[in-house]
C-alpha positions as CSV (number, residue, x, y, z in Angstrom):
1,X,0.0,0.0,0.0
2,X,2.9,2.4,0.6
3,X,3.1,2.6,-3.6
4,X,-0.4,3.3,-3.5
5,X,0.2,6.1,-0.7
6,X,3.1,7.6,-2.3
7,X,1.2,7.9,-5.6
8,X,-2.0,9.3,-3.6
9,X,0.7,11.8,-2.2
10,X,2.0,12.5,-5.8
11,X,-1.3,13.3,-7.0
12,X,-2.6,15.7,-4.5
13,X,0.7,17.4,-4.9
14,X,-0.2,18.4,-8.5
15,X,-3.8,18.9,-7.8
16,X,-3.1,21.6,-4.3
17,X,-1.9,24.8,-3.5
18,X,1.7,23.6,-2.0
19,X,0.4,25.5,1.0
20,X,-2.6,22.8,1.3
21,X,-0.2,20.3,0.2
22,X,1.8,21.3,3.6
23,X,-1.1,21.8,6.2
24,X,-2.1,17.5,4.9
25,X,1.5,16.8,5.5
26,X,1.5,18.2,9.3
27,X,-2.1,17.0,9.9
28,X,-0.8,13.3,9.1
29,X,2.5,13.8,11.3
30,X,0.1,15.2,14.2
31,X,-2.4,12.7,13.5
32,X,0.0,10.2,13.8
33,X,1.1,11.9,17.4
34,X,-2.5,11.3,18.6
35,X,-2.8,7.8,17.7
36,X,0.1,6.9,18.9
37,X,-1.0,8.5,22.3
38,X,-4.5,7.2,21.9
39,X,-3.5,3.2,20.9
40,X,-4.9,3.5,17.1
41,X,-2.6,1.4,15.0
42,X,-4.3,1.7,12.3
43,X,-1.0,4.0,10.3
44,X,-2.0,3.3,6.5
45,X,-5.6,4.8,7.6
46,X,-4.2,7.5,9.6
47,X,-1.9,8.3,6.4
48,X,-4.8,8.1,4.0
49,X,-6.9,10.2,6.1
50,X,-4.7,13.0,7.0
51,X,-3.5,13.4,3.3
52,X,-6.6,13.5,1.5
53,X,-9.3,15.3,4.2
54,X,-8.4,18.6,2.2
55,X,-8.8,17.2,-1.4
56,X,-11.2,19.8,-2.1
57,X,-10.4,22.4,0.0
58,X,-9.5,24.6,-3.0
59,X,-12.3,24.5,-4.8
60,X,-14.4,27.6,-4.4
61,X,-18.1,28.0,-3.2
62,X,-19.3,28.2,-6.9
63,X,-16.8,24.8,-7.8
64,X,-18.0,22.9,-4.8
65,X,-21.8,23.8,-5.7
66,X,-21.1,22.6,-9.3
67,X,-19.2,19.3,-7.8
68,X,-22.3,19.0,-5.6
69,X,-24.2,18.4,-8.7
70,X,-21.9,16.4,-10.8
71,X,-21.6,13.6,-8.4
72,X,-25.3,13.9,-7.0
73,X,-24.6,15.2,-3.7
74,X,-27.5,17.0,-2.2
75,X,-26.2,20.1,-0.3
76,X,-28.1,20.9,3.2
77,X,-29.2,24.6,3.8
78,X,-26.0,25.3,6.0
79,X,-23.5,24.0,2.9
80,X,-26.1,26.2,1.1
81,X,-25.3,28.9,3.4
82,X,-21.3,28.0,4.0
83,X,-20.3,26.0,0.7
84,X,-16.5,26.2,1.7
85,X,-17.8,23.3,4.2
86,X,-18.9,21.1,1.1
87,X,-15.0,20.0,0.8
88,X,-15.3,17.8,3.5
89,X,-18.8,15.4,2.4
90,X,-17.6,16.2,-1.7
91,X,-13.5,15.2,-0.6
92,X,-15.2,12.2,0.8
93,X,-17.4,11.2,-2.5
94,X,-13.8,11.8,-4.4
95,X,-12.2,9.0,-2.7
96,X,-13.4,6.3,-4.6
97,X,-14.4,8.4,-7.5
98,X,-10.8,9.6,-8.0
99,X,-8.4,8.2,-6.3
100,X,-9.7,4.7,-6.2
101,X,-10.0,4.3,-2.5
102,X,-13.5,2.6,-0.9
103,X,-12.7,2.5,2.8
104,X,-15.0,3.0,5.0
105,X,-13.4,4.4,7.9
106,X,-11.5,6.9,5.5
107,X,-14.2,8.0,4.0
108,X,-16.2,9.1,7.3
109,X,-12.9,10.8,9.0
110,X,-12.5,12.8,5.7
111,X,-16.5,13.9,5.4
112,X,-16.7,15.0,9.1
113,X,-13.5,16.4,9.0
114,X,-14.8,20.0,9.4
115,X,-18.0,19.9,11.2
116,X,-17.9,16.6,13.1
117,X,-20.6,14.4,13.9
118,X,-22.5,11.9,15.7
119,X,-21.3,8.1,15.8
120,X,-17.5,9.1,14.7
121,X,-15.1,6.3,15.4
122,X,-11.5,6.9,16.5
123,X,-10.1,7.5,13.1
124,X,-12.4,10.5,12.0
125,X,-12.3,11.8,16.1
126,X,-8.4,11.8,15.6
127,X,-8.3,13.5,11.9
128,X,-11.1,16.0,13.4
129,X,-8.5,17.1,16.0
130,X,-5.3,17.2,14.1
131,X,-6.8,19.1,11.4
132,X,-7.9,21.7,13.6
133,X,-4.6,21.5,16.1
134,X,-2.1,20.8,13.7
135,X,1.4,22.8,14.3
136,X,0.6,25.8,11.9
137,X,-2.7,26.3,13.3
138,X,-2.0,29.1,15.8
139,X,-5.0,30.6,17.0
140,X,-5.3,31.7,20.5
141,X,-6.6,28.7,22.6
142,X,-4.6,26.0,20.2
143,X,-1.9,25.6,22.6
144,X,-4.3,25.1,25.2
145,X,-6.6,22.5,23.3
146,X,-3.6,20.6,22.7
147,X,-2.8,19.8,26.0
148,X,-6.4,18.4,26.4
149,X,-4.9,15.3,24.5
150,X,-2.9,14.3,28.1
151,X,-7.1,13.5,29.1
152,X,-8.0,11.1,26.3
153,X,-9.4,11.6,23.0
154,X,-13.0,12.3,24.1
155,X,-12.0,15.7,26.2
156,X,-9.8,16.3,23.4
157,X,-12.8,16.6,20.6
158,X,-15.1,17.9,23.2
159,X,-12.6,20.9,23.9
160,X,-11.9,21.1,20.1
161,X,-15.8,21.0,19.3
162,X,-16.9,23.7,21.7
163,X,-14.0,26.3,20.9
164,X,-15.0,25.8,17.2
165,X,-18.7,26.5,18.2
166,X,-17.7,29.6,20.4
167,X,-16.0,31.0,17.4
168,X,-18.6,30.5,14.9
169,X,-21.2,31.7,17.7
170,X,-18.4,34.8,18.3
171,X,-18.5,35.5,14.4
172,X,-22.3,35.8,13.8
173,X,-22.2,32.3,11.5
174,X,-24.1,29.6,11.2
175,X,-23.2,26.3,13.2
176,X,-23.9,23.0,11.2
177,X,-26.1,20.8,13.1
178,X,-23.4,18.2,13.1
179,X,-21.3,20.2,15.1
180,X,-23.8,20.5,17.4
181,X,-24.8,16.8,17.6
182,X,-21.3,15.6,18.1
183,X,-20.9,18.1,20.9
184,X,-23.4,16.6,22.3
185,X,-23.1,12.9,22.0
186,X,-19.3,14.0,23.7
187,X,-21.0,15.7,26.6
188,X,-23.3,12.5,26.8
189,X,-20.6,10.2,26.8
190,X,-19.3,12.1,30.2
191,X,-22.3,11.3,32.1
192,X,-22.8,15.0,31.3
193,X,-26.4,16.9,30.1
C-alpha cells in the first residue's frame, strides 16, 4: 500500500496549492502523534486520512456547488449557506471516484472532518482534531486544546468541538447541526447533560 500512498501523495501534490499540500502533510505527522498516544494502530488509515481530508479544499463555493451536482450530492441549507464546508462530504465522494480508495473508515474521518458528527469512530475523532490543532494552526486557545490530549481523546474533541462552536457563535455564523450533535453525543458520553 505504501506505492499506493506515495502515488495518492503525488497526485494531490499536482492537484493543491503547495500551502494545502503542507497543512495534509502536518495534519498526518500530528495525526499520527494522537494515535500513537490514543493506541490507534491503524497507520495506512491514519496516512490516508490526514492526506486526502483537504482534497477539495481549493475548490471555491461556486466549484463545490457545481461538484455537488456532478456527483449527486445534495447540499443541506448550512453548505447552502457556507459551501466552503462542502469540501469535506464532496473530498469524501472523491475518494473512490478519484483516487480509487473505498474505505469505510477513511471515508467518514474525511467527510466529518470539518463539522464533526454523531457516531465518529476513533479514526475520524483523531483527523477531526489534528486538522484543527495541527502545528501551523495558531489561534489563540490552540496551545491550550492541545494539552487536552494528556485527558483522552473524548475531552480532546469535546474541547476542540466547543472552541470551534464559540467562534462560529463569536462570528455571527451559522453552526452546522453536526457540530452541534457531536458536541453533544461528547457531553453525553461524560455522564454529562
Amino acid at each position: 500500500m505504501k506505492t499506493s500512498i506515495e502515488s495518492l501523495r503525488k497526485q494531490l501534490a499536482e492537484e493543491l496549492p503547495a500551502n494545502l499540500m503542507a497543512h495534509c502533510e502536518r495534519v498526518v505527522d500530528y495525526a499520527r502523534k494522537l494515535a500513537d498516544r490514543f493506541g490507534y494502530a491503524d497507520g495506512e488509515r491514519i496516512e490516508l486520512a490526514g492526506l486526502l481530508h483537504d482534497n477539495c479544499k481549493h475548490l471555491n463555493p461556486e466549484e463545490l456547488i457545481a461538484l455537488a451536482r456532478r456527483v449527486g450530492y445534495q447540499p443541506d441549507a448550512y453548505e447552502l449557506a457556507a459551501p466552503e464546508i462542502l469540501h469535506a462530504p464532496l473530498g469524501a465522494r472523491r475518494l473512490w471516484r478519484d483516487f480509487g480508495l473505498a474505505d469505510a473508515e477513511v471515508m467518514a474521518a474525511v467527510a466529518a472532518h470539518t463539522t464533526g458528527s454523531r457516531n465518529l469512530g476513533p479514526l475520524a475523532r483523531i483527523i477531526y482534531c489534528a486538522d484543527k490543532l495541527e502545528p501551523a494552526r495558531d489561534f489563540p486557545q490552540a496551545d491550550e486544546l492541545r494539552t487536552l490530549a494528556e485527558r483522552g481523546l473524548r475531552q480532546l474533541c469535546l474541547g476542540v468541538v466547543s472552541a470551534n462552536i464559540s467562534y462560529l457563535c463569536a462570528s455571527h455564523r451559522l453552526v452546522h447541526p453536526a457540530s452541534l450533535e457531536f458536541y453533544n453525543e461528547l457531553v453525553s458520553e461524560s455522564g454529562g447533560g
